[in-house]
NUROVO-666987 format. One line per field, with one value per residue: residue number from 0; residue in three letters; z, x, y of N, C-alpha, C, CB in turn. Coordinates in nm, 4 decimals. Atoms other than C-alpha are relative to their C-alpha. Glycine has a CB too. Layout:
kolke: (NUM,...)
seza: (ala,...)
npz: (Z,...)
npx: (X,...)
npy: (Y,...)
capz: (Z,...)
capx: (X,...)
capy: (Y,...)
cpz: (Z,...)
cpx: (X,...)
cpy: (Y,...)
cbpz: (Z,...)
cbpx: (X,...)
cbpy: (Y,...)
***
This chain:
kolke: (0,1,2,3,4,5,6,7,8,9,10,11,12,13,14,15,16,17,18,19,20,21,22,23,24,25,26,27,28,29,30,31,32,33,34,35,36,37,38,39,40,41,42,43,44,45,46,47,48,49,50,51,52,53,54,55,56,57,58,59,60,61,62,63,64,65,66,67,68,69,70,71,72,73,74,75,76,77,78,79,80,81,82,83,84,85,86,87,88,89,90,91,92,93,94,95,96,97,98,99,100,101,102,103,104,105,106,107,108,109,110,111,112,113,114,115,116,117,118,119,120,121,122,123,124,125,126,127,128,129,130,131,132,133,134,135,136,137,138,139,140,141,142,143,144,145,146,147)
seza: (unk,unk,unk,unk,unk,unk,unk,unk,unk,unk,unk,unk,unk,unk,unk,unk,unk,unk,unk,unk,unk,unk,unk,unk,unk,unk,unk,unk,unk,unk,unk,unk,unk,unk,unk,unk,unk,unk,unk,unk,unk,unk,unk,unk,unk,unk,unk,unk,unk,unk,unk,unk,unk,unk,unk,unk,unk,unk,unk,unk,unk,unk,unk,unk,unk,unk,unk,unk,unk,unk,unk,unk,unk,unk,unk,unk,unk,unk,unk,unk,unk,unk,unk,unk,unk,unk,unk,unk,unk,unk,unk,unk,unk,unk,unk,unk,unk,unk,unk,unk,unk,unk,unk,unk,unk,unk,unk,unk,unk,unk,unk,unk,unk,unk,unk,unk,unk,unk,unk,unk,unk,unk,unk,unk,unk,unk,unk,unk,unk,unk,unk,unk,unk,unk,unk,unk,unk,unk,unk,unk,unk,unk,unk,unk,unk,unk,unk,unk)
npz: (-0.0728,0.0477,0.0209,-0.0360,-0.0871,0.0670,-0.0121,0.0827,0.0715,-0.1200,0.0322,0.0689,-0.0293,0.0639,-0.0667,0.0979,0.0932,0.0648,0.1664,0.1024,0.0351,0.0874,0.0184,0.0787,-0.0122,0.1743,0.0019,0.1150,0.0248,0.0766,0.0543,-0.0487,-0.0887,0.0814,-0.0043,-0.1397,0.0056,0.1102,-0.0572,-0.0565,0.0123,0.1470,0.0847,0.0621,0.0864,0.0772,-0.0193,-0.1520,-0.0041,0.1157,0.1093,0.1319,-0.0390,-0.0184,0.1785,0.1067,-0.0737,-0.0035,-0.1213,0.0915,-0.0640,-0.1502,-0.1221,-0.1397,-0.0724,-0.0670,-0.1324,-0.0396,0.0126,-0.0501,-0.1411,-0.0691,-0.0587,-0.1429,-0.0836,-0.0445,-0.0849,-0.1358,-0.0518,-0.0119,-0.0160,-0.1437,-0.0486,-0.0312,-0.0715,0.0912,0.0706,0.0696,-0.0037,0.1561,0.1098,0.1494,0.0564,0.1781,0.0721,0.0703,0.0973,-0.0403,-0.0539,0.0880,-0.0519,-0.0221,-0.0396,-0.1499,0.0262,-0.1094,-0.0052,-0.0854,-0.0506,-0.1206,-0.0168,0.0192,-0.0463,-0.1513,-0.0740,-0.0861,-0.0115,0.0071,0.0656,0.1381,0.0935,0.1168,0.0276,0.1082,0.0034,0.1205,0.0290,0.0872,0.0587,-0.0459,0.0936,-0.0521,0.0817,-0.0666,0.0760,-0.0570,-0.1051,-0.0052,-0.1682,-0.0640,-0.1413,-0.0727,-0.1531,-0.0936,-0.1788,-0.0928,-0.0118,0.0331)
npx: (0.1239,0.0838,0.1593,0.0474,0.1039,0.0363,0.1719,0.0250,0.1433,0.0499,0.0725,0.0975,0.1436,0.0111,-0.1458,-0.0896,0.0758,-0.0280,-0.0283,0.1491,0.1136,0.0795,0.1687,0.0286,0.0703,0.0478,0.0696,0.0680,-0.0357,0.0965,-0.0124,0.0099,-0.1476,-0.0950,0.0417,-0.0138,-0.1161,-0.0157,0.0479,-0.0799,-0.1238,-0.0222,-0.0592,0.0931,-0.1008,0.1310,0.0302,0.0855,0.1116,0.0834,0.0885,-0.1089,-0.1390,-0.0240,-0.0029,-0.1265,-0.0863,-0.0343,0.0949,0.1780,0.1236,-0.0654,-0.0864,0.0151,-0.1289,-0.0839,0.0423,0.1108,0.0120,-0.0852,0.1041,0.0248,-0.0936,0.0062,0.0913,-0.0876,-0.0965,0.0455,0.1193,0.0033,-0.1574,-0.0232,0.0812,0.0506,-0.1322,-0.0840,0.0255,-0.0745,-0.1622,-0.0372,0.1357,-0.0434,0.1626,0.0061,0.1721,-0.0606,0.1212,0.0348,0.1254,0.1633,0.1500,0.1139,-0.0610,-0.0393,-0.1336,-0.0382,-0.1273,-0.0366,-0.1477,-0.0279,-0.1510,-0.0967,-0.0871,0.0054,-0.1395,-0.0226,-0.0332,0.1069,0.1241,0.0429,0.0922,0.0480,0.1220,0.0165,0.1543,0.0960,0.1549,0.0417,0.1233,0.0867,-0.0269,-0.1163,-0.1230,-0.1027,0.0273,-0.1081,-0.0578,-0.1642,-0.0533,-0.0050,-0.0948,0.0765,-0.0545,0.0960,-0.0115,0.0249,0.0900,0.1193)
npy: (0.0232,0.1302,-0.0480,0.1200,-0.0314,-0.0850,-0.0114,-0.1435,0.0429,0.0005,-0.1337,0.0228,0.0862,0.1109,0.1092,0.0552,0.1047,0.0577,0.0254,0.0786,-0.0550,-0.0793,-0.0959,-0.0305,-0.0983,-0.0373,-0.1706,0.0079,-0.1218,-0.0485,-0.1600,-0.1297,-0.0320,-0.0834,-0.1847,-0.0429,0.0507,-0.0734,-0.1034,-0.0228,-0.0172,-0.1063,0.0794,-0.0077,0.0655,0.0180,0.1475,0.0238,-0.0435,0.0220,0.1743,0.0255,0.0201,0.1652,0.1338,-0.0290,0.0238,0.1890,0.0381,-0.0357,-0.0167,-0.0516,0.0335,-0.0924,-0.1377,0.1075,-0.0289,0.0136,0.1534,0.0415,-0.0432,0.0953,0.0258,-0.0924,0.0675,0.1598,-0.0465,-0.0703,0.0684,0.1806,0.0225,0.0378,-0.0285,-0.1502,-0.0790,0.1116,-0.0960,0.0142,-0.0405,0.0357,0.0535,0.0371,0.0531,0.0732,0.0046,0.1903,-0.0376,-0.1677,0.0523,-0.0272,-0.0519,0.0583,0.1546,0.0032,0.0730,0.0622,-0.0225,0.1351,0.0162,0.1078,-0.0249,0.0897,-0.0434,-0.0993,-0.0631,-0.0415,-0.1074,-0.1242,0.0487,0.0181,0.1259,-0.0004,0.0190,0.0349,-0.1216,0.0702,-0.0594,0.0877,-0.0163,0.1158,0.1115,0.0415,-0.0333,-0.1388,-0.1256,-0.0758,0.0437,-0.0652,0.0425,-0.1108,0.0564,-0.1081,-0.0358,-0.0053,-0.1046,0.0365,-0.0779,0.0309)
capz: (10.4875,10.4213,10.3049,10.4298,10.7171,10.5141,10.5091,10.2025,10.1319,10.5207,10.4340,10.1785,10.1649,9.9826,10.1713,9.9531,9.6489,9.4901,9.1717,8.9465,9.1086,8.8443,8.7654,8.5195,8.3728,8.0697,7.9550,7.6501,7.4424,7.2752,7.0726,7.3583,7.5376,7.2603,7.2686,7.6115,7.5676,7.3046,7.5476,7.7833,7.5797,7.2225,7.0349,6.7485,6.4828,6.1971,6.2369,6.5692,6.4483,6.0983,5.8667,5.5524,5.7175,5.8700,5.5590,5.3485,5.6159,5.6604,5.9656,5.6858,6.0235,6.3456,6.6181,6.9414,7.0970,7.2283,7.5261,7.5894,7.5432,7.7454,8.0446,8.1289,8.2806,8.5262,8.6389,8.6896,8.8802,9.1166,9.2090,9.2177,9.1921,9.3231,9.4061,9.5653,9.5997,9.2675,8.9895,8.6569,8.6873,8.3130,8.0261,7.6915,7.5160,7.1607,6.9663,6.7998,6.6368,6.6579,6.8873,6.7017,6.8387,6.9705,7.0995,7.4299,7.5147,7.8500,8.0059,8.1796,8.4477,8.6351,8.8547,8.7718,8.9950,9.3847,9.5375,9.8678,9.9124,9.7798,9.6668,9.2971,9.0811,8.7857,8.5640,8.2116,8.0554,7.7915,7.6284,7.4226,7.2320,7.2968,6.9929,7.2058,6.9718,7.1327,7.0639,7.2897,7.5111,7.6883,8.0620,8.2902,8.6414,8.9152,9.2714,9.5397,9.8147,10.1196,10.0725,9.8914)
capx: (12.2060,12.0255,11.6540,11.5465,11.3735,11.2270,10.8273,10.8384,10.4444,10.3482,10.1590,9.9475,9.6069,9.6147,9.9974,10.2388,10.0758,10.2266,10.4073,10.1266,9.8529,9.6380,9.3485,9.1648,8.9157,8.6544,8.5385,8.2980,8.4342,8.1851,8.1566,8.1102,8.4375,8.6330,8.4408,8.5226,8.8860,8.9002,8.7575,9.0234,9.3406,9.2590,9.3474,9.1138,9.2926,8.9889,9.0398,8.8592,8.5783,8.5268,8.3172,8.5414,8.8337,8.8045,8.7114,8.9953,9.2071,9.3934,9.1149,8.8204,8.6345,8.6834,8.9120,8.9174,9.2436,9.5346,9.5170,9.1652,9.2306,9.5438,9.3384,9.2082,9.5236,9.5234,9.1958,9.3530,9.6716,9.4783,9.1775,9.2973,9.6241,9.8760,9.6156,9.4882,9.8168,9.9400,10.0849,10.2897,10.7031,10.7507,10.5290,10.6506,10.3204,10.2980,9.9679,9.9119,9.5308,9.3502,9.0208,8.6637,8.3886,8.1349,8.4073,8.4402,8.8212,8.9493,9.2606,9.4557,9.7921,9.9947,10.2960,10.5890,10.8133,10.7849,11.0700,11.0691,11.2581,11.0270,10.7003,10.7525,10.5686,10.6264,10.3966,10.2866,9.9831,9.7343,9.4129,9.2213,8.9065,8.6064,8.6610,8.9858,9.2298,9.5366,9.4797,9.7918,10.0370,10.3873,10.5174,10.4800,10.6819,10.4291,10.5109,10.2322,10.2308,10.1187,9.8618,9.5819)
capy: (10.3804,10.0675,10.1192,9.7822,9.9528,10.2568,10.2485,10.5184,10.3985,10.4303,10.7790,10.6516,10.5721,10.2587,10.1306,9.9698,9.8108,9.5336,9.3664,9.2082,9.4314,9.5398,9.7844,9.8955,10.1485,10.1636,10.4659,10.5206,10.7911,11.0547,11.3848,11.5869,11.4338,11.5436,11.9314,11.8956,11.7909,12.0877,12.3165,12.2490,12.2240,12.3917,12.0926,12.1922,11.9134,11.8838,11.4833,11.5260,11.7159,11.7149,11.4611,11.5609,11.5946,11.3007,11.1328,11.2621,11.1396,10.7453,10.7407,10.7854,10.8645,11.1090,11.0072,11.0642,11.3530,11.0723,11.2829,11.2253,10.8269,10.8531,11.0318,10.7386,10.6145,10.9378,10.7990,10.4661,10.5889,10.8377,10.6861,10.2723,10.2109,10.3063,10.5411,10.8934,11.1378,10.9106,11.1536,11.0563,11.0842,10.8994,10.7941,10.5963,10.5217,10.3845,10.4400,10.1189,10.2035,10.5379,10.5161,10.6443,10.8561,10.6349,10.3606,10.1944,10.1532,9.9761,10.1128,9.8153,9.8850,9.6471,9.6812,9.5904,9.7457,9.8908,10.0976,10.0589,10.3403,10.6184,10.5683,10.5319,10.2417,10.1263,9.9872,9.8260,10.0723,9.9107,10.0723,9.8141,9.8795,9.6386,9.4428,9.3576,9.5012,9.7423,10.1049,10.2005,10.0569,10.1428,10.1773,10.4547,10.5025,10.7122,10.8797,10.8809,11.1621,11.1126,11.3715,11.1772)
cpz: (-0.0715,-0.0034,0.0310,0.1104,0.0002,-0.0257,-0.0928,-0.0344,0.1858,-0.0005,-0.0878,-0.0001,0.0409,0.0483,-0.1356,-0.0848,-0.0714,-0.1176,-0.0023,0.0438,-0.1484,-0.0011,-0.1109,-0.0165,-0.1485,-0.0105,-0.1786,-0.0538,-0.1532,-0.0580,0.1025,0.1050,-0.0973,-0.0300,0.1199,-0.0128,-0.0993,0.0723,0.0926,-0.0428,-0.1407,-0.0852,-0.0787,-0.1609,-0.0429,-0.0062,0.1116,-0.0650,-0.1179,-0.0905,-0.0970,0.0337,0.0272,-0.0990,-0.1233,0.0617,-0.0051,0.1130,-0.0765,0.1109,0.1105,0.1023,0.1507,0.0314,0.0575,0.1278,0.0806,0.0724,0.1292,0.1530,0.1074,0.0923,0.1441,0.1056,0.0779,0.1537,0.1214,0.0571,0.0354,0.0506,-0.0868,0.1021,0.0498,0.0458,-0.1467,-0.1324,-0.1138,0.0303,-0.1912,-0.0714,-0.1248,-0.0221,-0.1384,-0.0441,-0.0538,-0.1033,0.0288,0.1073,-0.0723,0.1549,0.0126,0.0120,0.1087,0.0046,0.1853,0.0479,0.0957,0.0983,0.0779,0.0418,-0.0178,0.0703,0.1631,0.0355,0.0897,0.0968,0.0052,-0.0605,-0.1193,-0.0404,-0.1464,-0.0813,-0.1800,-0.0225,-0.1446,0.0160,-0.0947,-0.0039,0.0483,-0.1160,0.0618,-0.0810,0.0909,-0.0740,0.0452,0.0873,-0.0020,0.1434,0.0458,0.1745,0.0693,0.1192,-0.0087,0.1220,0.0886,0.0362,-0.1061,0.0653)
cpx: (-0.0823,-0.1758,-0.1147,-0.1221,-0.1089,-0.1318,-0.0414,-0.1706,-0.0450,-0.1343,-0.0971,-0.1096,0.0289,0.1152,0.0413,-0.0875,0.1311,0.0007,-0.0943,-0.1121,-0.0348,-0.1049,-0.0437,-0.1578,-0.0969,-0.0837,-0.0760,-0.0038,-0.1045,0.0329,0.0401,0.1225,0.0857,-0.0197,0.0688,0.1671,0.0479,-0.0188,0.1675,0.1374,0.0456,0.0432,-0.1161,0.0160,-0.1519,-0.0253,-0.0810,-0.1497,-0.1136,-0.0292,0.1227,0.1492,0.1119,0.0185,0.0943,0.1488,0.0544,-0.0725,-0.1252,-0.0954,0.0288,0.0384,0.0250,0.1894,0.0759,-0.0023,-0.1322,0.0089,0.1499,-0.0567,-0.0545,0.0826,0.0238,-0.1282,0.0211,0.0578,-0.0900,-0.1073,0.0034,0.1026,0.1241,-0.0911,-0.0165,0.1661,0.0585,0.0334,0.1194,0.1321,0.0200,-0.1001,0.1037,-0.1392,-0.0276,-0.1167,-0.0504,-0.1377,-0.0718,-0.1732,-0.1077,-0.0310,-0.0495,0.0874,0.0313,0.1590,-0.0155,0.1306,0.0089,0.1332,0.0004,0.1616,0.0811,0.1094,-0.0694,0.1178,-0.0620,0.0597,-0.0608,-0.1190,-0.0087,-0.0011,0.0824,-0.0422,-0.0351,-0.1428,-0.0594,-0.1271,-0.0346,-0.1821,-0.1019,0.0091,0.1443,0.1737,0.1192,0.0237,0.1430,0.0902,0.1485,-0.0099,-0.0476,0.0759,-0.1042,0.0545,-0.1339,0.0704,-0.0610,-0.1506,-0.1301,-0.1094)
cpy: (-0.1071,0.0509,-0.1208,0.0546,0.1494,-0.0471,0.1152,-0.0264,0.0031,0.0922,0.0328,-0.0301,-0.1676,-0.0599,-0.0048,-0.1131,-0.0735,-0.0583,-0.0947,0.0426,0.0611,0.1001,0.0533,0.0721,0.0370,0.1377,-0.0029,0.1494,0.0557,0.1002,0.0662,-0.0172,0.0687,0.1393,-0.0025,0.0208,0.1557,0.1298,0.0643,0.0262,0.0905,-0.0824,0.0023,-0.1053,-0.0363,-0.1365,-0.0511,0.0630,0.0325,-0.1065,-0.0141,-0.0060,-0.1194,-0.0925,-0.0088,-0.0435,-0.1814,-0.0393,-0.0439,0.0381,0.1181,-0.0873,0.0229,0.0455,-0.1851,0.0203,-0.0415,-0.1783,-0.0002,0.0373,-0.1241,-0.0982,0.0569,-0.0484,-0.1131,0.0050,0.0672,-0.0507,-0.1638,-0.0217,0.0954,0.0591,0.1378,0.0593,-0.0369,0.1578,-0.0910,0.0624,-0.0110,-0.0538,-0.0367,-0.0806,-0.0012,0.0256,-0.0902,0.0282,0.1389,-0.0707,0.1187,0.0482,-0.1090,-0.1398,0.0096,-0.0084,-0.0776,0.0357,-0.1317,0.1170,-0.0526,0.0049,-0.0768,-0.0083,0.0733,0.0196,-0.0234,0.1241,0.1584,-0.0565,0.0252,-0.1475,0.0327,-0.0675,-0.0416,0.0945,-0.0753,0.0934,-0.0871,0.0975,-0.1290,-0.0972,-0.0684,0.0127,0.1188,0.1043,0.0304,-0.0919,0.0254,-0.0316,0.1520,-0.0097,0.1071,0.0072,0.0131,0.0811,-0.0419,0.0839,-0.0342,-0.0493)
cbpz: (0.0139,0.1330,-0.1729,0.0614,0.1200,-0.0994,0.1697,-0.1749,-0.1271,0.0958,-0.0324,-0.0417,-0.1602,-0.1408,0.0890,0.0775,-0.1268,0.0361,-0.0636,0.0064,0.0896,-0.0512,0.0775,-0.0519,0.0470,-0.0731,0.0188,0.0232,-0.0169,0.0536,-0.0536,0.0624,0.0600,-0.1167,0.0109,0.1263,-0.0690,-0.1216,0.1013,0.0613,0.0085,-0.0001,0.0473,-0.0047,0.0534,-0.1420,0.0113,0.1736,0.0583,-0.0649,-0.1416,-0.1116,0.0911,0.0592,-0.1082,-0.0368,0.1284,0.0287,0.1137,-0.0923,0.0645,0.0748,-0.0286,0.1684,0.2100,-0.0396,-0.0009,-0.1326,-0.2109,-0.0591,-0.0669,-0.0706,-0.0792,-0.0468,-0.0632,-0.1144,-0.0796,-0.0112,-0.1050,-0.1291,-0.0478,0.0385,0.0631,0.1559,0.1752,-0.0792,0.0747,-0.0939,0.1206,-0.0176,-0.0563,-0.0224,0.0501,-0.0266,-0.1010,0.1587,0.0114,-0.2185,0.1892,-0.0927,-0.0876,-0.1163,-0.0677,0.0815,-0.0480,-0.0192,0.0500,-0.1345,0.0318,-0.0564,0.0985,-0.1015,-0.1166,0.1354,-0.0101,-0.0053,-0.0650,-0.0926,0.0481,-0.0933,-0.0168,-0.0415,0.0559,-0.0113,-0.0334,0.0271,-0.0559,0.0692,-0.1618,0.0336,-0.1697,0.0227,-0.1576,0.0345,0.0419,0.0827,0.0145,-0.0482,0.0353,-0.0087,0.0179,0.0144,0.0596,0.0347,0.0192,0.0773,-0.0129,-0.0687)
cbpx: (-0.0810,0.0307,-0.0224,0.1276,0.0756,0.0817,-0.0610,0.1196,-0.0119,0.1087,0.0735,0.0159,-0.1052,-0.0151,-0.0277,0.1354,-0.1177,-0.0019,0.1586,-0.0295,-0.0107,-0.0389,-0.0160,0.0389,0.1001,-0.1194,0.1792,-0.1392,0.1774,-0.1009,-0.1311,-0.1559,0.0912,0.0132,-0.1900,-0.0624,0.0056,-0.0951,-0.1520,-0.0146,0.0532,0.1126,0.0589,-0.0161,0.1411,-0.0001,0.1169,0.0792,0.0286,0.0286,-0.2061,-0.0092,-0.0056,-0.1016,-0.1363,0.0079,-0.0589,0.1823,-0.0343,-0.0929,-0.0525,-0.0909,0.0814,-0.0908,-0.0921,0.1369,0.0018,-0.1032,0.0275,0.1269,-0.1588,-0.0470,0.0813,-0.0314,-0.0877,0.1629,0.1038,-0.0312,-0.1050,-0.0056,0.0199,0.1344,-0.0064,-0.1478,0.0957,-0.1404,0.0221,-0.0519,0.1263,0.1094,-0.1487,0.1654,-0.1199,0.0141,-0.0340,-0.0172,-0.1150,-0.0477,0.0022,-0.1254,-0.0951,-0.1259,0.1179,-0.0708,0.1751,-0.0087,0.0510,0.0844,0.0756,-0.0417,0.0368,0.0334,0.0655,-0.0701,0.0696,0.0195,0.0592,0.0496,-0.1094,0.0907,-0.2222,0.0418,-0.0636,0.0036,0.0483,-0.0447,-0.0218,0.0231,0.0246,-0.1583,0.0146,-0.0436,-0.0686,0.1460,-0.1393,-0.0565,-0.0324,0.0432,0.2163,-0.1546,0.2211,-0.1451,0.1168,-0.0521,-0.0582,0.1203,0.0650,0.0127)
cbpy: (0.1313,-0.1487,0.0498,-0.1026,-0.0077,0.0276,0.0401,0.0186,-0.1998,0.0438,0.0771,-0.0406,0.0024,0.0092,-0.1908,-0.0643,0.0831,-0.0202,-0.0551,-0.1725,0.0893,-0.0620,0.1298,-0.0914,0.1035,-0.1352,0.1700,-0.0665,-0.0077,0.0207,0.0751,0.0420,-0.1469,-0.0538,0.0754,-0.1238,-0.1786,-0.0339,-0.0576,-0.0664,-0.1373,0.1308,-0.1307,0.1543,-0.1192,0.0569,-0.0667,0.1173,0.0865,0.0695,0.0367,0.1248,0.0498,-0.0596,0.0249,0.1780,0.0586,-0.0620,0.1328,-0.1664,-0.1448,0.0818,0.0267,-0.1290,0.1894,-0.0086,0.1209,0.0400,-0.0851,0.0489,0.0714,-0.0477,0.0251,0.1817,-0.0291,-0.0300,0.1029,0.1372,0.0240,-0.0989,-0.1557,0.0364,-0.0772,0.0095,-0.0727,-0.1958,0.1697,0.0249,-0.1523,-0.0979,0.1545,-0.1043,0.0927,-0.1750,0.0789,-0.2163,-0.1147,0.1523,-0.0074,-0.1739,0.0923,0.0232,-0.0615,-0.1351,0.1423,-0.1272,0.1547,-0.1851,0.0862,-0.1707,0.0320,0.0054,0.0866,-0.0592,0.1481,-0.0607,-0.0196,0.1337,0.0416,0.0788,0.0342,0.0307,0.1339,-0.1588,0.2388,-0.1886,0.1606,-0.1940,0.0094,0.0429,0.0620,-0.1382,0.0765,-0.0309,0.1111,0.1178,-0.1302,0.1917,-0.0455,0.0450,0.0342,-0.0188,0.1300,-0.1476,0.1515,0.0101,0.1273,-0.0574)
***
């Protein structure tokens, strides 16, 4: 069966997004995301929350949860692109610097890939700090339902 005439993105909000869309998402990460982040998953790791901990640490400072910093991606995906219905299939995501309390980051993604076939993306993922340095970056592949 040839997939040439397959419309797997018909059911979507947003249609079939295309290779080299981009989007992106800054978020200004605080204490009380990381209580929050702590609330929800129990990641109580003393580099998140304590002074000395921190400071005895190769951070010398608190850090913000990877999860927290990687979150910003889910925002990305479901709300932009590819967009509402959008959910992670794969993730390879590198850490590259840690992100601080009281730092903006910027998540970036851009496709690299559309199936025609089914509605999976996939996708280059960047988080940069505002000094423009890369805290994170890797790929991720997402499906979109039809139900966003």
């Amino acid at each position: 069966m040839s997939t040439d005439n397959i419309d797997a993105w018909a059911s979507t909000r947003n249609g079939e997004p295309k290779v080299g869309q981009s989007a992106q998402l800054s978020k200004h990460m605080t204490d009380r995301d990381v209580q929050l982040f702590y609330e929800i998953t129990g990641d109580s790791n003393p580099i998140h929350f304590s002074n000395e901990a921190a400071e005895a640490s190769v951070f010398r400072t608190k850090i913000v949860q990877g999860g927290l910093i990687t979150g910003v991606f889910n925002a990305i995906v479901a709300n932009q692109l590819p967009g509402p219905g959008t959910v992670f299939l794969k993730v390879d995501w590198s850490f590259k610097k840690p992100v601080y309390i009281d730092e903006r980051v910027t998540g970036y993604v851009t496709i690299t890939n559309v199936r025609r076939d089914k509605p999976i993306c996939e996708m280059t993922t960047i988080i940069k700090n505002d000094a423009g340095d890369i805290c994170l970056d890797g790929t991720a592949v997402t499906f979109t339902s039809g139900t966003g």
